[in-house]
N, C-alpha and C positions, 0 to 999 in steps of 0.2 A: 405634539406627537412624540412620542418615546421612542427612542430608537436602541434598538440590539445593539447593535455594532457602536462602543466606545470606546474603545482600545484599539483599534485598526486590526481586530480579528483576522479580517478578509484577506489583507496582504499579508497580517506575518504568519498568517497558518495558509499562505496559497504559497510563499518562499518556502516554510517548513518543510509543507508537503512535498515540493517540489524536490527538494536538495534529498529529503529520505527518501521518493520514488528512484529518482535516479540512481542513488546507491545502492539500493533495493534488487533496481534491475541488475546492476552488472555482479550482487552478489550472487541470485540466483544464476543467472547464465553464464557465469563463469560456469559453473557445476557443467550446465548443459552443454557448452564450447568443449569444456573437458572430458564430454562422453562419461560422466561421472550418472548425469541423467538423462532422462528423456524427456523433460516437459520442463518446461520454465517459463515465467511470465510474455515472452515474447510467445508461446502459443495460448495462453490463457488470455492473452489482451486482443491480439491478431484476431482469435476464433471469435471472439464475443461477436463480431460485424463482418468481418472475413471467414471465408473459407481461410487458415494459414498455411500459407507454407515458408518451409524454412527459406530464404533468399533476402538478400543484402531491402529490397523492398517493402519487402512484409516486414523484416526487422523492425526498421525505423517506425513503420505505421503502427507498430507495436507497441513501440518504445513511446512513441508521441501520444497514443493512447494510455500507456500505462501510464504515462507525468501526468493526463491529466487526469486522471482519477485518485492518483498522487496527494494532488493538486488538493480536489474535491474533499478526499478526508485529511488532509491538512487541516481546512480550514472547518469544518467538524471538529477537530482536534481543538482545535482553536476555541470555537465558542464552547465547548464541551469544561477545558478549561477556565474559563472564566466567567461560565454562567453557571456551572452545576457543580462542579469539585472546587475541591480547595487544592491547593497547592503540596499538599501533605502526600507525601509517597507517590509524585509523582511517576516517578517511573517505573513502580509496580503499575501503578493504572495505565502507562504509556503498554506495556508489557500486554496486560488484558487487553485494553484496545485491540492491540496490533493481533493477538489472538480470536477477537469477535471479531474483526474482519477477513481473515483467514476464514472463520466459520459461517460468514456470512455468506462470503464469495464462493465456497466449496463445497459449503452444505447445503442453503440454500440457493443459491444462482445460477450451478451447475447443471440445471434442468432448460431453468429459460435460455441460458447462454448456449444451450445444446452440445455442452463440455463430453467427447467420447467415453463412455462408465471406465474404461482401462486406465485411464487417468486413475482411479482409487484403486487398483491394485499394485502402485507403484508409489512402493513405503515410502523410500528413498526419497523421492521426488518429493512426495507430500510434506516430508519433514524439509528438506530444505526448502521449499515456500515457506511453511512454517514461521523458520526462523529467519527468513526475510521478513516477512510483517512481522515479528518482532523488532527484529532490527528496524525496521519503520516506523515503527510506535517508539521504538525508543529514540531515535534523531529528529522525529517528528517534538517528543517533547523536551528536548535538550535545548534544539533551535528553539521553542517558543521561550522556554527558560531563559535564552540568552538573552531575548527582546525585550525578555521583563513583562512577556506575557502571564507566565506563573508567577506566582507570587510565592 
């Protein structure tokens, strides 16, 4: 039997993902701690399964929600890079990634996840998610780089 996995995909795009959800989170929320915004991934992870509300509680179930989804396209990230791309411009494609899942999550999901519509009248906010899944697409594929999962 052939198997996917021969590189240890799983763990080093489940650590990637991990180390970029997490910095992810506190780039976005800083914004929102600083009243800068109104929405940041602690209510877009909260809400997916929770009613959210802002409280030291809901935070954390937030936050442990958002690693692991994190987590999830990590390692997507992962076999993306060494079953379908080459190594070539990796962080332009880290860049698109982190873009198609912004578009995934907000364009499409925001219906099933029952995301409030006034979420999309708040530019602000939207851009700096944005550029958090940027910035996760791009530490997502740095860490894989380091592990010598790109080539």
């Amino acid at each position: 039997m052939r198997l996917l996995e021969n590189e240890e995909q799983f763990i080093k795009g489940l650590r990637a993902g991990l180390i970029a959800a997490i910095v992810m989170f506190f780039f976005v929320e800083i914004f929102r701690w600083a009243g800068l915004t109104r929405y940041g991934v602690s209510y877009l992870a909260g809400d997916t399964v929770f009613t959210f509300k802002n409280n030291l509680a809901m935070n954390l179930i937030s936050f442990m929600i958002h690693s692991a989804v994190g987590v999830f396209w990590g390692i997507v990230f992962a076999f993306l890079f060494t079953k379908v791309f080459s190594g070539d411009y990796y962080l332009l494609k880290s860049i698109f990634g982190g873009f198609c899942i912004f578009f995934f999550h907000l364009g499409f999901l925001d219906e099933p996840f029952h995301y409030i519509r006034k979420i999309h009248e708040q530019t602000g906010d939207l851009l700096v998610i944005l550029c958090g899944y940027i910035i996760y697409g791009i530490i997502t594929a740095v860490l894989l780089k380091k592990q010598k999962l790109i080539q």
